[in-house]
N, CA, C and O atoms as a printed pandas DataFrame, in Angstrom:
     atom_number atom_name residue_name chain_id  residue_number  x_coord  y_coord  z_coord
0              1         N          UNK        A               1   -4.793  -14.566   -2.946
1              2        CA          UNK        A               1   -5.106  -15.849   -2.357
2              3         C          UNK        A               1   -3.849  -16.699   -2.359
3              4         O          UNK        A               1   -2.905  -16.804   -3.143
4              5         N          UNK        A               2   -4.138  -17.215   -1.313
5              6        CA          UNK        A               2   -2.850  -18.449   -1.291
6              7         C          UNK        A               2   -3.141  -19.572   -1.171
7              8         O          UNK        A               2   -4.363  -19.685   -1.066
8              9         N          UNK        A               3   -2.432  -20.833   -1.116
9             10        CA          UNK        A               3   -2.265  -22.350   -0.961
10            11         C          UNK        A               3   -1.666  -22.653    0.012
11            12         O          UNK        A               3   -1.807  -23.846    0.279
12            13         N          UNK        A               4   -0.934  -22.017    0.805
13            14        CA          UNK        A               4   -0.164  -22.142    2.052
14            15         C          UNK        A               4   -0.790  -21.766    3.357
15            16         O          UNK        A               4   -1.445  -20.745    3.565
16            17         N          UNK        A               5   -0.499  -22.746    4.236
17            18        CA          UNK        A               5   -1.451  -23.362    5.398
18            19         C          UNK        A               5   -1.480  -21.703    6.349
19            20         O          UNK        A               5   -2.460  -21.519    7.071
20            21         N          UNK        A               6   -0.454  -20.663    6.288
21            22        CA          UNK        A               6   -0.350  -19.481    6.853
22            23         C          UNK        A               6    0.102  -18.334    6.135
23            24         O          UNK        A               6    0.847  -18.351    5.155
24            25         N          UNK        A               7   -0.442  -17.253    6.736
25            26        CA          UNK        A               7    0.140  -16.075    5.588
26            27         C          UNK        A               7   -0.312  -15.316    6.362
27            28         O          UNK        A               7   -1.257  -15.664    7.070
28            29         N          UNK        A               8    0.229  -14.071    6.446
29            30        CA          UNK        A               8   -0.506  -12.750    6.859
30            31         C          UNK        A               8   -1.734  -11.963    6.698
31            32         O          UNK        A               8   -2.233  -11.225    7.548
32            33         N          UNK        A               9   -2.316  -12.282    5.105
33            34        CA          UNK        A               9   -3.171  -11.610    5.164
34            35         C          UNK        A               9   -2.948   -9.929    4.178
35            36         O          UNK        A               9   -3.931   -9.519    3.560
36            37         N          UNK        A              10   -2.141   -9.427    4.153
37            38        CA          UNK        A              10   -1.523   -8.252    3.607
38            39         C          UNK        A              10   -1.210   -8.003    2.446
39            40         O          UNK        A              10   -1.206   -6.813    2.132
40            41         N          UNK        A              11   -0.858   -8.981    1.456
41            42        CA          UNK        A              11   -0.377   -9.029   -0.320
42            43         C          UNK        A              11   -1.065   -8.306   -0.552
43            44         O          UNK        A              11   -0.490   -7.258   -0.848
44            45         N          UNK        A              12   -2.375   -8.222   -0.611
45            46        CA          UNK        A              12   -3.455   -7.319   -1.834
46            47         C          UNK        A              12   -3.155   -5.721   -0.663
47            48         O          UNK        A              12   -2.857   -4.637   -1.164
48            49         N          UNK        A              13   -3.298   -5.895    0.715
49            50        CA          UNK        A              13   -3.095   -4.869    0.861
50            51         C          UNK        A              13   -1.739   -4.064    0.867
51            52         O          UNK        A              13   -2.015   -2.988    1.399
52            53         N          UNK        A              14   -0.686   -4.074    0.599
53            54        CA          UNK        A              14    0.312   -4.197    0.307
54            55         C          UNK        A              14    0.551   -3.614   -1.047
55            56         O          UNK        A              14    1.212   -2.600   -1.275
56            57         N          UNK        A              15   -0.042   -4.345   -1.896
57            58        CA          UNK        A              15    0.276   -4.184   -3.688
58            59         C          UNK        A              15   -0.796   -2.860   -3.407
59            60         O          UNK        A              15   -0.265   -1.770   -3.622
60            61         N          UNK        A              16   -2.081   -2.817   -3.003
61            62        CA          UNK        A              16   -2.854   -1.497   -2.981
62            63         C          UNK        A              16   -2.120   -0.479   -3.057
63            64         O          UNK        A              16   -1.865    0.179   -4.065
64            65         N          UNK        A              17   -1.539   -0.226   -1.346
65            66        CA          UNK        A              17   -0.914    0.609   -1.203
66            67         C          UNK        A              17    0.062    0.803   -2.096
67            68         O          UNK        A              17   -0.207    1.918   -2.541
68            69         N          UNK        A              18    0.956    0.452   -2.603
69            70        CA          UNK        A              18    1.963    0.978   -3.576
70            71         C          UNK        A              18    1.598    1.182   -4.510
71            72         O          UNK        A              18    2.291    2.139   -4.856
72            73         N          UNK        A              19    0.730    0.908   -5.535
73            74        CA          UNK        A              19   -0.129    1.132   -6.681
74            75         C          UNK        A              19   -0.533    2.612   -6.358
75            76         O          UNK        A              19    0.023    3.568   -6.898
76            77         N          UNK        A              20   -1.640    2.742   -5.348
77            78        CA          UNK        A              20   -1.917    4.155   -5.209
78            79         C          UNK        A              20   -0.710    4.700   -5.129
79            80         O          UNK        A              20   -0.494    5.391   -6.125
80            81         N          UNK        A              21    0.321    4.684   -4.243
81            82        CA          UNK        A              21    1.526    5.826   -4.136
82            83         C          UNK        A              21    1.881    6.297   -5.467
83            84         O          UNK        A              21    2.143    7.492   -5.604
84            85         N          UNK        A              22    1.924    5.489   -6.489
85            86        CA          UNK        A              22    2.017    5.329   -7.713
86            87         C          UNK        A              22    1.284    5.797   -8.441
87            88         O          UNK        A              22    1.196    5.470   -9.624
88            89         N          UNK        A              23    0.412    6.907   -7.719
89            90        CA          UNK        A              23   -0.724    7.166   -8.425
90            91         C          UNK        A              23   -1.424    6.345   -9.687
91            92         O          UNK        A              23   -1.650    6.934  -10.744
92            93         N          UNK        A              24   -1.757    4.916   -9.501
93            94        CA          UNK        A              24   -2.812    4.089  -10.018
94            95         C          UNK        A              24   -4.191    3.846   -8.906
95            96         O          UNK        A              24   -4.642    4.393   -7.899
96            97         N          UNK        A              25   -4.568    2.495   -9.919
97            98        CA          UNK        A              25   -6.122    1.890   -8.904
98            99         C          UNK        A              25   -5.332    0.445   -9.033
99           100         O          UNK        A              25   -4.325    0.110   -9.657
100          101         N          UNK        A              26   -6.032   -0.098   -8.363
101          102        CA          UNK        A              26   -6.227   -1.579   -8.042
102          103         C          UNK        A              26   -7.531   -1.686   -7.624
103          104         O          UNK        A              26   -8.161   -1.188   -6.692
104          105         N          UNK        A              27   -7.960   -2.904   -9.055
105          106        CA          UNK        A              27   -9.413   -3.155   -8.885
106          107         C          UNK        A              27   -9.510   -5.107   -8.952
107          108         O          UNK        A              27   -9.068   -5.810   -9.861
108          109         N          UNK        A              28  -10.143   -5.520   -7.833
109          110        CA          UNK        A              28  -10.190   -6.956   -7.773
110          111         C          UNK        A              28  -12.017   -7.070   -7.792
111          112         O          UNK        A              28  -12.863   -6.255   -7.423
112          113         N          UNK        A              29  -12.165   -8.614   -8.463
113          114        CA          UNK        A              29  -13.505   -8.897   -8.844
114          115         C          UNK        A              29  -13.397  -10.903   -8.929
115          116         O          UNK        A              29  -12.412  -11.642   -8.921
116          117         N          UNK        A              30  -14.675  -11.162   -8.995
117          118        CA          UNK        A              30  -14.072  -12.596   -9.162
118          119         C          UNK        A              30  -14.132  -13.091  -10.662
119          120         O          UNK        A              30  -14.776  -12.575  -11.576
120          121         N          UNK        A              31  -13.304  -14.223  -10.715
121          122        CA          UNK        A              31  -13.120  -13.988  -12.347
122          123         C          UNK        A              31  -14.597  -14.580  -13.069
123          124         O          UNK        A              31  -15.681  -14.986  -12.652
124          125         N          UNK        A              32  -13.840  -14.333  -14.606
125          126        CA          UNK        A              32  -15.689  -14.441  -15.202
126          127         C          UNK        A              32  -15.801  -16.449  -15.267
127          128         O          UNK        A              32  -14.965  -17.347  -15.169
128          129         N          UNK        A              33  -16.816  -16.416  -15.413
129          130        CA          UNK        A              33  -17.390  -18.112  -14.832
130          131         C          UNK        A              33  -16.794  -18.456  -16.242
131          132         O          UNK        A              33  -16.584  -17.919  -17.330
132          133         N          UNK        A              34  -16.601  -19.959  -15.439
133          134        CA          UNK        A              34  -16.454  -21.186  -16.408
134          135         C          UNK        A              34  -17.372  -22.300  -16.114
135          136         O          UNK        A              34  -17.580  -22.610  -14.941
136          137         N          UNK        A              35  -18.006  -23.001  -17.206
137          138        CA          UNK        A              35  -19.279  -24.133  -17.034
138          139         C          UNK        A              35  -19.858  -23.128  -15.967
139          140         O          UNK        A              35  -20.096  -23.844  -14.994
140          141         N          UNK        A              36  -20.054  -22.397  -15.791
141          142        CA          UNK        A              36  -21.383  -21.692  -14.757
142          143         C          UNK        A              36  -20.631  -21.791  -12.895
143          144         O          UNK        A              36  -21.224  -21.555  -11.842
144          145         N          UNK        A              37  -19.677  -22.072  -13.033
145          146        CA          UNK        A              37  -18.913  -21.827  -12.051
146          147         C          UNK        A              37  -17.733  -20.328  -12.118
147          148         O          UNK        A              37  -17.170  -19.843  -13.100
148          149         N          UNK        A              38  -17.679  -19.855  -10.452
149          150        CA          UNK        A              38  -16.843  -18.733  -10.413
150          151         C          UNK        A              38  -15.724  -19.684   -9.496
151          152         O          UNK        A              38  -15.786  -20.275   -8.418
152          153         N          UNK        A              39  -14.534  -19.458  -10.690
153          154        CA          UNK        A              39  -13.537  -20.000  -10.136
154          155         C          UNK        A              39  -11.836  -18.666   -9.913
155          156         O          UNK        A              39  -10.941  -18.540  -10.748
156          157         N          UNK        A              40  -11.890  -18.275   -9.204
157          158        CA          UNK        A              40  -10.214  -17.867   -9.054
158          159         C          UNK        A              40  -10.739  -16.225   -8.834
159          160         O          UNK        A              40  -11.719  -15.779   -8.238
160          161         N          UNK        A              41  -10.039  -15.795   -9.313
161          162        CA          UNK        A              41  -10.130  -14.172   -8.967
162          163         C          UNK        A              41   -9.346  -12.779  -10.300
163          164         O          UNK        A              41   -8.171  -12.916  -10.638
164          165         N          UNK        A              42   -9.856  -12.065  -10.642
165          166        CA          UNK        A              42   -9.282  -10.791  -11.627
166          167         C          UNK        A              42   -9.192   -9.682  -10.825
167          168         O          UNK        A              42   -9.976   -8.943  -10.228
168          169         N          UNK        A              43   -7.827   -9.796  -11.012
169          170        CA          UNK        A              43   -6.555   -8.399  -10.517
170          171         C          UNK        A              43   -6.929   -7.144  -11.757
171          172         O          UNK        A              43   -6.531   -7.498  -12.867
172          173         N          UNK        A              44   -7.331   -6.336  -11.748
173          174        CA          UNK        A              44   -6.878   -5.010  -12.636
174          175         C          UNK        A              44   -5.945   -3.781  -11.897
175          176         O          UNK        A              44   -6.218   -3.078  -10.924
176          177         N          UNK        A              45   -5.002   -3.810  -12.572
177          178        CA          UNK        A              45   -3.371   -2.708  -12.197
178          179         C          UNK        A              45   -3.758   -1.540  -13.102
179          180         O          UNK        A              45   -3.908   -1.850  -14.284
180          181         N          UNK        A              46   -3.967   -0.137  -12.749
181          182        CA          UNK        A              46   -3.626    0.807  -13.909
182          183         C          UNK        A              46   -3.288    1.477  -13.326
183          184         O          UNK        A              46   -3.750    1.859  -12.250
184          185         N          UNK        A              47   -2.095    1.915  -14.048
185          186        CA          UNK        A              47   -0.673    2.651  -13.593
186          187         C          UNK        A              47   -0.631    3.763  -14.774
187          188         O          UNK        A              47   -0.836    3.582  -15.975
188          189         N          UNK        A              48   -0.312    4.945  -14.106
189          190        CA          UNK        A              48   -0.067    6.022  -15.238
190          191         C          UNK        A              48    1.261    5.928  -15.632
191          192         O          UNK        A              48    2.099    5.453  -14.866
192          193         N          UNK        A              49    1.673    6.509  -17.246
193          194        CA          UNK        A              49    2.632    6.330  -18.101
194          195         C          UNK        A              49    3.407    7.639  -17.636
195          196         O          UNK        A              49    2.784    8.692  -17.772
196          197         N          UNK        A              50    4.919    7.714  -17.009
197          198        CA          UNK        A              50    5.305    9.010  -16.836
198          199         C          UNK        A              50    6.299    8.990  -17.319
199          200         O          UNK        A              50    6.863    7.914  -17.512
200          201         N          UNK        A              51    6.884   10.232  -17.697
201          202        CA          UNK        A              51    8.571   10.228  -17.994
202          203         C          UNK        A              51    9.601    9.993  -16.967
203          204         O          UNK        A              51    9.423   10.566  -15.892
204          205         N          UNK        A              52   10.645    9.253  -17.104
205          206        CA          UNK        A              52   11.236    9.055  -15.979
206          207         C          UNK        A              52   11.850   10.706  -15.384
207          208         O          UNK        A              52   11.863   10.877  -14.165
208          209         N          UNK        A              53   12.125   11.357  -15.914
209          210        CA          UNK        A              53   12.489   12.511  -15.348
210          211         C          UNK        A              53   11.374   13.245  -14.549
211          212         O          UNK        A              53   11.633   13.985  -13.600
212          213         N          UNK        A              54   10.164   12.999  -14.978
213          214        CA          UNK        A              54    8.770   13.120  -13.857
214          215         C          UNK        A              54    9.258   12.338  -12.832
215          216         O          UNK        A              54    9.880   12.806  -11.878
216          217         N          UNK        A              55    9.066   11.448  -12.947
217          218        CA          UNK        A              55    8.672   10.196  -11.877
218          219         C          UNK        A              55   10.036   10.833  -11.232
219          220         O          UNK        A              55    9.618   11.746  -10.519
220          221         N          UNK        A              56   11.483   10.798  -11.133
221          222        CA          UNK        A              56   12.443   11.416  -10.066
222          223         C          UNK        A              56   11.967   12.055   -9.576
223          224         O          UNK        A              56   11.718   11.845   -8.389
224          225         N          UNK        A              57   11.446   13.546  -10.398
225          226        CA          UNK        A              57   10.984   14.459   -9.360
226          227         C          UNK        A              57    9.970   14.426   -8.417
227          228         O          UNK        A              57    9.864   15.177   -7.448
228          229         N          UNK        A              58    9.134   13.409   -8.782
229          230        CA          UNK        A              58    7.597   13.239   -7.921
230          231         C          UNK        A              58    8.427   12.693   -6.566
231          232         O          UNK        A              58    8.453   13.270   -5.479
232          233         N          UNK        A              59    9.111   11.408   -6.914
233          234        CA          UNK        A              59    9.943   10.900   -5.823
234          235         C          UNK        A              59   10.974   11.628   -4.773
235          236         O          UNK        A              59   11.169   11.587   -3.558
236          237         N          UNK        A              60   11.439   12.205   -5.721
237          238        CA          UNK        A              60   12.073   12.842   -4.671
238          239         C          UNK        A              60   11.706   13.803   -3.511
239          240         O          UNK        A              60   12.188   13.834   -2.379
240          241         N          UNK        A              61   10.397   14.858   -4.252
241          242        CA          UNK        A              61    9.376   15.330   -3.799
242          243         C          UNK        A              61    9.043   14.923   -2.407
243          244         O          UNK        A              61    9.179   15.459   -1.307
244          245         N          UNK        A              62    8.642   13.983   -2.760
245          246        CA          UNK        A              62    7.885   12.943   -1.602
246          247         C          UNK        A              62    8.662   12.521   -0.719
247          248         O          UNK        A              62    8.046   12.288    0.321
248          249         N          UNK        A              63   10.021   12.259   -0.642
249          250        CA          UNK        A              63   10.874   12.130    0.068
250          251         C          UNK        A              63   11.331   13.323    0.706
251          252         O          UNK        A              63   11.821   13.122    1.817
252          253         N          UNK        A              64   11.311   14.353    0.366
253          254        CA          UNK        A              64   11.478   15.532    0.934
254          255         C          UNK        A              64   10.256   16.160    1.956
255          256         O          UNK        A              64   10.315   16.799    3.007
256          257         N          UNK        A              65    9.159   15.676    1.151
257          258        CA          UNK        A              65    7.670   16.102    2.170
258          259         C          UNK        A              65    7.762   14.965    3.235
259          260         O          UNK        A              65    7.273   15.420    4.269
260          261         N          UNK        A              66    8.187   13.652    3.430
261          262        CA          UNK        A              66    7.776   12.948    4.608
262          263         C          UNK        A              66    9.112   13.410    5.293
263          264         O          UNK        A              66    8.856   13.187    6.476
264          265         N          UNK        A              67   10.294   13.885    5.256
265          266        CA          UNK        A              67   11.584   14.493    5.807
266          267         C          UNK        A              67   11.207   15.672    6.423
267          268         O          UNK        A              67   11.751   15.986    7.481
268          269         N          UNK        A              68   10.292   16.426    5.885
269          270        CA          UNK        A              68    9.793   18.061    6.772
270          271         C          UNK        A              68    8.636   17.350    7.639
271          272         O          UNK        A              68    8.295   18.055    8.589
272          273         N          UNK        A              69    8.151   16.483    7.571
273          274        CA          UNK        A              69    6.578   15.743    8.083
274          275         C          UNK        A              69    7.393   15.409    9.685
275          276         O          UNK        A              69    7.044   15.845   10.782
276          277         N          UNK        A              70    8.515   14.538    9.382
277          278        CA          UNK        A              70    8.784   13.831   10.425
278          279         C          UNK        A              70    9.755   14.955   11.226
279          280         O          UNK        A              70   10.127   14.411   12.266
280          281         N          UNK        A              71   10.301   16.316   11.129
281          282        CA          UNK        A              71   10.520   17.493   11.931
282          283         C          UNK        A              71    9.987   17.772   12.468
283          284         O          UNK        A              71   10.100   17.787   13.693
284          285         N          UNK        A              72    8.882   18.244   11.637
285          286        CA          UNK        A              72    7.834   19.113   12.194
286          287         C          UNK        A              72    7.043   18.573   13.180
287          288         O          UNK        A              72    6.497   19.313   13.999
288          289         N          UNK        A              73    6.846   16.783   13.224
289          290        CA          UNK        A              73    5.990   17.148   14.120
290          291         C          UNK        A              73    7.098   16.556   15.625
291          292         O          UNK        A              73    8.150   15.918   15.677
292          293         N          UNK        A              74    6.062   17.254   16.822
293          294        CA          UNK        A              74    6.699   17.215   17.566
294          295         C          UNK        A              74    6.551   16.127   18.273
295          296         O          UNK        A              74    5.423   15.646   18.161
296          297         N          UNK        A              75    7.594   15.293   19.274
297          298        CA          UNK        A              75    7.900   13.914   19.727
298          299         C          UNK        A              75    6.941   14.022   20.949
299          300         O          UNK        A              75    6.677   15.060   21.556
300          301         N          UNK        A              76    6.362   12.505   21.262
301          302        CA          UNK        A              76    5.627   12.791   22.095
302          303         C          UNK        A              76    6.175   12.179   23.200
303          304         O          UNK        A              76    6.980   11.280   23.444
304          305         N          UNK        A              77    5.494   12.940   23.775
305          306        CA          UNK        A              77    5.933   12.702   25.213
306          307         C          UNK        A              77    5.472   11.636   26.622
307          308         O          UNK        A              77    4.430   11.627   27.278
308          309         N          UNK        A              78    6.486   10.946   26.718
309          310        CA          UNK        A              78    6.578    9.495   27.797
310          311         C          UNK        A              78    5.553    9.996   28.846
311          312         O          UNK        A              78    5.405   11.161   29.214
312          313         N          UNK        A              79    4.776    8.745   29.316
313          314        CA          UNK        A              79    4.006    9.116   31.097
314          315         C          UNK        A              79    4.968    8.455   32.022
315          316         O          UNK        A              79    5.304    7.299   31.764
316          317         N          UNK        A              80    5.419    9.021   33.009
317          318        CA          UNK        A              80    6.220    8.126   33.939
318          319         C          UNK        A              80    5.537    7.002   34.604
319          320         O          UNK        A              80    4.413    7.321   34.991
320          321         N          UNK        A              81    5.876    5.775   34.857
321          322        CA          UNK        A              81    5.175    4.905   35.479
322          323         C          UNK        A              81    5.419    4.340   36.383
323          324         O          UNK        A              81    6.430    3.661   36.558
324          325         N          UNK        A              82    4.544    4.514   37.121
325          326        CA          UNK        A              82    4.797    4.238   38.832
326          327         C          UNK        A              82    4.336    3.172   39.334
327          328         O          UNK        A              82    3.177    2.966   38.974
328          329         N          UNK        A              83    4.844    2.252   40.155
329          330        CA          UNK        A              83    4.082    1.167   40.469
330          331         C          UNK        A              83    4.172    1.115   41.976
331          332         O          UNK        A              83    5.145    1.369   42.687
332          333         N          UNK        A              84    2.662    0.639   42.397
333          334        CA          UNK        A              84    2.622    0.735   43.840
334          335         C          UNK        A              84    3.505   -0.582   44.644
335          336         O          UNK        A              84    3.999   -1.531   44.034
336          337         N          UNK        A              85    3.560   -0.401   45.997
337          338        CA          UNK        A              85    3.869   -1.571   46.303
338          339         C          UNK        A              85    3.178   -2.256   47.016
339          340         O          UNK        A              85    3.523   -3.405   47.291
């Protein structure tokens, strides 16, 4: 949530996505009441504990699988466009 008159819209989806890449969750709820009011919002982050010498290799991994992803597939192909007169 924000205070500012514009925004995109995207933060939570945003932090999602990288959390999962990260193999975690992201879990949102609203927070627990005060005087019998629900005021604001609870973020839960859980992130697994890895060794950094894991975590290189996962990364790099992954950088290597979207590098064969974006070979392999094949470019697509333009429609010519014709315009009448």
């Amino acid at each position: 949530m924000t205070t500012r008159v514009k925004g995109t819209g995207l933060g939570l989806a945003i932090v999602q996505r990288i959390t999962e890449q990260h193999g975690g969750k992201l879990q949102l709820a609203d927070a627990p009441k005060r005087d019998g009011k629900v005021e604001g919002a609870s973020v839960r982050m859980d992130l697994p504990i890895v060794a950094v010498d894991e975590a290189e290799t996962d990364a790099a991994s992954e950088i290597a699988s979207a590098d064969d992803a974006s070979k392999s597939e094949p470019a697509e192909e333009e429609e010519e466009v014709t315009h009448g007169v």
